[in-house]
N, C-alpha and C positions, 0 to 999 in steps of 0.2 A: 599116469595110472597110480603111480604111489603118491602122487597127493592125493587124489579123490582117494585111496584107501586110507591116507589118514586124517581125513578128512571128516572121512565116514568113523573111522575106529572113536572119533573126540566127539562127535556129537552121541555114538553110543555110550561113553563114557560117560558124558554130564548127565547122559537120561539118567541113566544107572544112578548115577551119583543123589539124582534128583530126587528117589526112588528112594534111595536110603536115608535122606535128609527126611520127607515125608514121615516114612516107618515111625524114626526116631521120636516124634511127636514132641517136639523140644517147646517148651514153656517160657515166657520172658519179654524181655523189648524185640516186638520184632524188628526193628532197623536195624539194630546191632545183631540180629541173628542172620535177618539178610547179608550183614558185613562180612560174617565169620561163614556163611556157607559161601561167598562170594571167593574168601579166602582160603575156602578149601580146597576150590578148583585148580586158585591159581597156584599152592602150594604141587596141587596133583601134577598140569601140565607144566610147570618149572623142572618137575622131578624128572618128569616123566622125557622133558628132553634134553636136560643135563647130565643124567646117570643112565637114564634106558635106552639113549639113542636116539629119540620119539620112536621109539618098537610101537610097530602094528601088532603086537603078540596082544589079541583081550586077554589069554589067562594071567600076565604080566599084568595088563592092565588092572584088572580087578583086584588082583594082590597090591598093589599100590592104594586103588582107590581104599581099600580094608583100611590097608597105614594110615592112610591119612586121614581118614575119617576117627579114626582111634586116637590117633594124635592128637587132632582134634578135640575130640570130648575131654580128653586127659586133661584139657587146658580150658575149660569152656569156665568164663567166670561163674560169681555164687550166683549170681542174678539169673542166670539160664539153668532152665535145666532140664535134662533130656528123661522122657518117662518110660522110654523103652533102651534096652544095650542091643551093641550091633550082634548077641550072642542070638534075645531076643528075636530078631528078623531077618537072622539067616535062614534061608533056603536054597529050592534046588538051582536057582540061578545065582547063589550068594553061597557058596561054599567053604569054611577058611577052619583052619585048627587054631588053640591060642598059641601053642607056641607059631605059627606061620602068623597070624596076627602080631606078637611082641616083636619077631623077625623084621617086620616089616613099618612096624611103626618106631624102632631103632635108625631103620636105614631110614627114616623122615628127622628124625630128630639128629641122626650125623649131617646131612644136606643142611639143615638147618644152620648148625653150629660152622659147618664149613664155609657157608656162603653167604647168610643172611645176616650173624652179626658181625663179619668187615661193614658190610654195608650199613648197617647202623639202626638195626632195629631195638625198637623199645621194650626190655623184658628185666624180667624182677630174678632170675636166677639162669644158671648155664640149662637147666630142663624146660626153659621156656615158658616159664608159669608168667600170667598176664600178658602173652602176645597179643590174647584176644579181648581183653578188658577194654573197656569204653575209652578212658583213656588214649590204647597207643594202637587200637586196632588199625585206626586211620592209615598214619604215619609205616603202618608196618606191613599195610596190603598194597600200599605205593613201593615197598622199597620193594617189594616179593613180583611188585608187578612190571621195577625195572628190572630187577634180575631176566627175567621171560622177554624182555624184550632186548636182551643183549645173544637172545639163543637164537631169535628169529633171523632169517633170511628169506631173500628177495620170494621162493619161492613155496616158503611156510605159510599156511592158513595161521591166521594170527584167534588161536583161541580162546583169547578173552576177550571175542564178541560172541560168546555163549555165553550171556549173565541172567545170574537171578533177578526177579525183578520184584516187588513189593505183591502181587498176585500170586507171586512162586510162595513167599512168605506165609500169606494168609490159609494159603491150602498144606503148610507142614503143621500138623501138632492138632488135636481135638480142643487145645487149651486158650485159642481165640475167643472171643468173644464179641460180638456185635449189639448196637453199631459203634465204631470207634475210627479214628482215624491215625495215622502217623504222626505221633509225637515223639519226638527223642527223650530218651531219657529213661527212668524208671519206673515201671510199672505196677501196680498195687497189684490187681489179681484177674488171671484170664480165667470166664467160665469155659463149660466144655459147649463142645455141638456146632458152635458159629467160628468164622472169621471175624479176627481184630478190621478188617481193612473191606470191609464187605460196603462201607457208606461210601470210601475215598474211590474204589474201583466200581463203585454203582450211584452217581452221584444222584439218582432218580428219587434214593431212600428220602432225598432233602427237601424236609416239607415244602411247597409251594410259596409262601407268601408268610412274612411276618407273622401274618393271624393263627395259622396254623401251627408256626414255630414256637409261637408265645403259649396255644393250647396242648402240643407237646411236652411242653417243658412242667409246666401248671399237672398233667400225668404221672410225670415221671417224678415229680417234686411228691405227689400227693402219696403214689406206691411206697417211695421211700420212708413217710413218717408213718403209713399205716403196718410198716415193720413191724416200729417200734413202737406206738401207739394202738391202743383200743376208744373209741370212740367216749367212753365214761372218763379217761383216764384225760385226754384233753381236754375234755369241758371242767373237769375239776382243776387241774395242773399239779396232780400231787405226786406226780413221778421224780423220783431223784433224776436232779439234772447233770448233764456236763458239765465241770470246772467251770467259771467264769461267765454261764449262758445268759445270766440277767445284766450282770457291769455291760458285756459285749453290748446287749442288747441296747438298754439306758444309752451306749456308746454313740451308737448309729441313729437311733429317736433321736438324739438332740442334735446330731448334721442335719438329720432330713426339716428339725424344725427352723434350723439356722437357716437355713435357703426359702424360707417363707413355708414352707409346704406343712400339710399334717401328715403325722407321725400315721394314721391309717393308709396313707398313700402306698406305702409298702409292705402291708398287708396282703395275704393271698387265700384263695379259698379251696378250702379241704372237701370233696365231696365223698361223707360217707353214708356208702346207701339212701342218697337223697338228703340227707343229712348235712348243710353247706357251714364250716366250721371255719371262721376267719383266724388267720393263726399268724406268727412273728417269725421272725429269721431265728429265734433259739431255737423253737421246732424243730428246724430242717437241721438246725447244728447236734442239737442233742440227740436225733436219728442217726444221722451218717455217725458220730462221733461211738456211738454205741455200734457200727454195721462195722466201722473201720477196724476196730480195735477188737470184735470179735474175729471178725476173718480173719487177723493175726499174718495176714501175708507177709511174704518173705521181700516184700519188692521195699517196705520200711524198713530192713536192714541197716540201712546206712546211720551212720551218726546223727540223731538230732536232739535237740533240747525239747521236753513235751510240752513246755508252756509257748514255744516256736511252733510247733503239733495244730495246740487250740488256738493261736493265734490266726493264722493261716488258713484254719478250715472252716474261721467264724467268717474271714476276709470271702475266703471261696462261697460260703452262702448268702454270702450277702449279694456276691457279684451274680450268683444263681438268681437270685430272688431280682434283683434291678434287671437282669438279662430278661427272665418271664415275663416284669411288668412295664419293659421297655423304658424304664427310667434314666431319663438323659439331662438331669440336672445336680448329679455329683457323679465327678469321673470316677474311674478305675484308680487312679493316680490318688485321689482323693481321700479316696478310700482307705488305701495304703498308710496315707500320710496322717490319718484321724487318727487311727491304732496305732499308730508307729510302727508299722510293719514293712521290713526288709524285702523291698523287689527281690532281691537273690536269694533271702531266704521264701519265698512264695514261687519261688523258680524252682525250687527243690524238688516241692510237692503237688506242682502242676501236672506231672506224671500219675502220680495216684490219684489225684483228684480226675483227673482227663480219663481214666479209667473206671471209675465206678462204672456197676453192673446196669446194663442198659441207660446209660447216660446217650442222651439224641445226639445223635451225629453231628449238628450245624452247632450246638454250643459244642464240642470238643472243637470244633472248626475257632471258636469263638476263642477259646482257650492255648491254641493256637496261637490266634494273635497276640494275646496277651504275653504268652511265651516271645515273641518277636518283641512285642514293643519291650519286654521288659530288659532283653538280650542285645536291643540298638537304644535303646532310652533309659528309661527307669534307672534299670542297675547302675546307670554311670551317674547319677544324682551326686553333688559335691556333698561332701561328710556320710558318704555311703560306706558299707563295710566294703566296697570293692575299693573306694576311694583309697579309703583310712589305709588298705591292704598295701596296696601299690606304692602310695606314698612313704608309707614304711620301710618297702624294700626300697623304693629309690635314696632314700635316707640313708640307707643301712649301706655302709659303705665294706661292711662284712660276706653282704648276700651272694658272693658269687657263688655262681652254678658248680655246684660238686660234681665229677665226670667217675664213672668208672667205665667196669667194662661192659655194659650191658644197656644201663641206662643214659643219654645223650645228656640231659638232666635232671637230678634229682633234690628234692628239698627246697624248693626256691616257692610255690605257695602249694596248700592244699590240692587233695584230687579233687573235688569238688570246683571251687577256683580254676583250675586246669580245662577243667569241662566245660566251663562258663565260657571262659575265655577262648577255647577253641570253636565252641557253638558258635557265639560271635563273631571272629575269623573267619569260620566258614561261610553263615550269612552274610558276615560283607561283600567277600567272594562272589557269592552268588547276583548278592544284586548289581554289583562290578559287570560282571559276565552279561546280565542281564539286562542292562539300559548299555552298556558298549553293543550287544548285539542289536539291540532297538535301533540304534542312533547309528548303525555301520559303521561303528569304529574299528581298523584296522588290529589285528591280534598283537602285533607288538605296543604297536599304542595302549593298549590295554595292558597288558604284563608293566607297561611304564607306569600306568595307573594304578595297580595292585602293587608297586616299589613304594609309591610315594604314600601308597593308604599304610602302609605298614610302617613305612620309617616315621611316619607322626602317630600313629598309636604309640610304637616304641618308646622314640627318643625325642617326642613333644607331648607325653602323654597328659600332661596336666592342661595342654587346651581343651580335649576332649571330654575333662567332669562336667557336668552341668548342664551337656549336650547328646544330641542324637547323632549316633553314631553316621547318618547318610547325610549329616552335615561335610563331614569329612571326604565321603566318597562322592558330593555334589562336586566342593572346590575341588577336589583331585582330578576329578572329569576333566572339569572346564581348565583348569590351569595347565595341565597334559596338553588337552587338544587344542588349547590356544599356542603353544610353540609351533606343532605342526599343521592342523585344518580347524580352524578357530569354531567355537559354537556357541551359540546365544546361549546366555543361562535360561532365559525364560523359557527355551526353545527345551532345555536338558530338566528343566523342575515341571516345566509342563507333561515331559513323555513320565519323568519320575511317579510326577499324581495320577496319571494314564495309569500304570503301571501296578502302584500298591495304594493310591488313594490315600492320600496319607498326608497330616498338613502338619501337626500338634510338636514343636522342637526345630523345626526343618526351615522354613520359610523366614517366621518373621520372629522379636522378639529375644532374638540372640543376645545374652549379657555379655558386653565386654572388659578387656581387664579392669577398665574406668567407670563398670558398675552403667555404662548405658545400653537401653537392649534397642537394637538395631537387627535391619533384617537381612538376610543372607549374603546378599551380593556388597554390603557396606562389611559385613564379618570376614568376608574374603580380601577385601579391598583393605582393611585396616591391620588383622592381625593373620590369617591362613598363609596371604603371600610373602610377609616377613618372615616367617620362620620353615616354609618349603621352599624358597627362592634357591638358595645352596645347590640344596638338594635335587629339584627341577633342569637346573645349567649343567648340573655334573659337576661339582666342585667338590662334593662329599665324596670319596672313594669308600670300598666295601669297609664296613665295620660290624664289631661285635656288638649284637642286640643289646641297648640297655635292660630292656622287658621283653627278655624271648619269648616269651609264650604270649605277645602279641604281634612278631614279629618271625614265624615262621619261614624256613628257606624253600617251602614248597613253590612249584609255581603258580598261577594261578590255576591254570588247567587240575593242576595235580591236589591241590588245597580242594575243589570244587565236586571233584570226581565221584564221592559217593554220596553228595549231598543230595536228598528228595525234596524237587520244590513244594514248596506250602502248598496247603490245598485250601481254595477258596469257597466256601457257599458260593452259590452262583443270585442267589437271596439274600441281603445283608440285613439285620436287624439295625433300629435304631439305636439301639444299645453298643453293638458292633462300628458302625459309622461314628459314631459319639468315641466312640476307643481313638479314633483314627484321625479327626478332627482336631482340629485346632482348639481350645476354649474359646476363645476371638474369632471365630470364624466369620460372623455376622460382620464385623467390620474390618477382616481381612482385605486389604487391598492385592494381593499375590494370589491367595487360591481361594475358591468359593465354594467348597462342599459343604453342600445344606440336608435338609432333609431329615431332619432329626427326630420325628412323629408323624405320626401316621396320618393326622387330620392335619389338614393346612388351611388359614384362616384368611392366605390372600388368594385372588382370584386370578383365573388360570392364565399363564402370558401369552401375548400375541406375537406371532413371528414377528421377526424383526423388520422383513420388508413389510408385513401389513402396517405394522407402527407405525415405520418411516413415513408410508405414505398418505394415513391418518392423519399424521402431525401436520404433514406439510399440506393436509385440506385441496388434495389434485384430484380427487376422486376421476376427474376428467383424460387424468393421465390413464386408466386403465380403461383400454376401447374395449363397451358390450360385444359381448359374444352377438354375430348376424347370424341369423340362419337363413341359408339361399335356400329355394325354392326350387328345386327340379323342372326344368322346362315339360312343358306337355305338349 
């Protein structure tokens, strides 16, 4: 009976709870708000049954849930932020004084101080500022979630399996905005009225077919420049433009002519009032760049350089404008590398761009990936700023990690950097979890496979510039499950392209230290297995991370736990497929995703057994259908 009463007393609690998070109408990333209402709970029932007993008292309870919800916002980073106080949305079922409120959110912050940081959570001062920051939310709703699991016995309702879920997300706050998807990171600006998350939880929003995604896009391109634009005003071109909108321009003309093509090819049409106005990628730059910089949102806070700014948002229209007109003859990668533009700086500002006001759901989907490939690809480019970073530190025979008492590490790179490099972690994680579950690899097998992906990010990390991060997580696979239940590679890159479709770093064309590029299974055969072999047999005993902050001591379960898997269109553009492909793909001999346009100029294939038995002219082998004749 006193379970099912506290059973009962914790799920009335989370409503309550949920109830309050809603009210609050909190603005910002919603992942990271999901995180921090995730960790409200568990800060509640940690408290609730280390100091209360687990008391079935609600008035108790709700004196609690007040503290910690107050505790809470006290600490809620710049990037969030709440548009109501819990003074605000008190009522007759919410009743509290401020001094019973201050009361009460003391006794959160002694619990706090008494038990959370032995355990080793991540904060910038003894009152706990930044527990909830992008940064160390992570790391500090894992340690808050073993504490809660050191209270539990055999016969506790274990209650964090009442979680928020990304739908819980999208219905707190009027300040979503649709359509939009889950993107980590930072957010430029929510309107009111809609859900951020209304495409990813209704995936029906997702045009049908290419044609359709290409004429939404060609929409929402044309709304935007008819912002800033009056139809006299672009037939003459006398409006002052953004910084650099013609050089940019000039930029991109002369790729698209370098590849044979004419420079109208990436032209697009404006329709005003019947009026069909062919217009250039400054256009669409010199609109947004005028929409961007008047909203003035708080989500560009962060430090950047504004020629980084214009850099970046001319890269982002461009890839808009080739994404509407399906062009699949200069990559994404390309693109980057014409401007000299920094993957990790474009990683920045993928957040606010992924955000613009009514931006279609399937290109955020789109943008998405780019964030991926840039996060397992791009950004590890040899002479990258992430390159140049690392190498520095591992040079610097000065860099070790400064300890005190609060932070586990501090100073060792940027927050930004830190972010980077834990999004990446995480993603590895994920796909780790993800092809072992596919492939029924045993769970410790797997935990051995997230040791050996981490100790060569670590302290082999200079094989990893140049390459795709699921190069590493391929051989780790195979090298893993070759000691104990051996698996073909072909069998583990075949479920791999199953899986993310994904050919471009991974398969073939792998440069090795002798400057030859060879393909996957020769890169594991020459250099992966000399330098995991050690490590593999167990000859390596535990050490300290050369590059901790790619070499986490979570496990993997624990590394993985708040991660939200990607969301896929279930419609890929060829501009999307062209992201994901190999450049070689035509003469790939390992993996063969094709389909790169919409019109296809060879004619349609024949099953393979009608082939066969064309070829071999048996026609005779396939016996006419008889039809018998019913006796009468």
């Amino acid at each position: 009976m006193l379970f099912l009463q506290s059973a009962q007393v914790s799920k009335s609690c989370f409503s309550k709870l949920s109830g309050i998070w809603k009210s609050l109408e909190v603005q910002g990333n919603p992942e990271l708000l999901q995180q921090i209402m995730q960790g409200s709970w568990l800060l509640f029932i940690s408290i609730r049954s280390a100091k209360l007993n687990k008391t079935n008292s609600l008035s108790d309870c709700m004196y609690l849930l007040v503290g910690v919800v107050s505790f809470v916002l006290e600490r809620l980073p710049s990037y969030l932020s709440a548009t109501k106080d819990l003074v605000n949305i008190a009522s007759n079922s919410l009743i509290f004084t401020d001094p019973e409120r201050n009361f009460w959110t003391e006794r959160v912050l002694e619990f706090a101080r008494e038990y959370l940081i032995p355990l080793g959570v991540q904060i910038k001062d003894d009152r706990f500022k930044g527990f909830f920051s992008r940064k160390h939310v992570k790391n500090n709703l894992n340690v808050v979630s073993k504490f809660y699991e050191t209270c539990l016995d055999i016969e506790c309702f274990d209650e964090r399996e009442l979680a928020f879920n990304m739908n819980d997300s999208l219905r707190f706050g009027s300040g979503f905005s649709a359509p939009k998807k889950n993107i980590s990171g930072k957010i430029l600006r929510y309107e009111v009225e809609h859900s951020d998350f209304n495409d990813v939880a209704n995936t029906s929003v997702v045009p049908t077919t290419p044609m359709t995604m290409s004429m939404e896009m060609l929409k929402w391109i044309t709304e935007l420049v008819q912002e800033k634009y009056d139809l006299k005003e672009l037939i003459q071109e006398d409006s002052e433009l953004a910084e650099n909108a013609l050089e940019y321009q000039d930029i991109i003309d002369k790729l698209v002519v370098s590849h044979g093509q004419k420079v109208q090819s990436i032209y697009y049409f404006l329709n005003y009032q019947d009026n069909f106005i062919e217009a250039k990628i400054w256009v669409l730059y010199d609109s947004l760049y005028r929409k961007l910089t008047k909203e003035k949102s708080n989500e560009l806070n962060f430090k950047y350089d504004e020629q980084d700014f214009l850099l970046c948002l001319f890269v982002f229209c461009v890839e808009t404008v080739f994404y509407q007109k399906n062009v699949t003859f200069i990559s994404f990668a390309e693109v980057l590398n014409t401007y000299s533009c920094s993957g990790f700086v474009f990683f920045r500002f993928i957040p606010a761009f992924s955000n613009i006001s009514k931006i279609p759901a399937h290109y955020k989907l789109h943008l998405g990936q780019i964030e991926m490939k840039i996060l397992m690809h791009i950004g590890w480019k040899e002479n990258s700023s992430i390159h140049l970073l690392i190498q520095e530190y591992i040079n610097n025979s000065n860099a070790e990690p400064q300890e005190n008492n609060f932070n586990r590490y501090k100073g060792i790179f940027p927050e930004d950097y830190e972010i980077f490099f834990d999004r990446m972690i995480t993603e590895a994680g994920v796909r780790i979890d993800t092809l072992c579950k596919s492939l029924k690899i045993e769970k410790t097998i797997k935990e051995k496979i997230w040791s050996t992906v981490k100790y060569i990010l670590s302290e082999k990390t200079e094989i990893i510039f140049g390459r795709h991060i699921s190069v590493i997580i391929l051989c780790s696979i195979f090298a893993v499950s070759k000691l104990i239940n051996p698996i073909k590679f072909a069998s583990l890159a075949d479920e791999y392209r199953r899986i993310y479709e994904e050919e471009e770093g991974i398969f073939s064309s792998l440069k090795l230290r002798n400057g030859k590029n060879v393909e996957i299974i020769d890169f594991y055969n020459t250099e992966f297995i000399q330098i995991a072999k050690e490590f593999l047999e167990n000859r390596i005993g535990p050490i300290k991370p050369r590059v901790a902050a790619l070499n986490p001591s979570n496990s993997l379960a624990q590394q993985i736990i708040h991660a939200s898997p990607q969301k896929k269109s279930p419609f890929t553009t060829p501009r999307t497929k062209f992201l994901l492909a190999s450049p070689n793909t035509q003469t790939n001999t390992i993996g063969k995703l094709k389909v790169l346009s919409f019109d296809s100029n060879e004619p349609p294939k024949l099953p393979r057994l009608v082939e066969r038995m064309l070829q071999q002219n048996n026609e005779g082998m396939i016996p006419m259908p008889v039809i018998k004749k019913n006796p009468e």
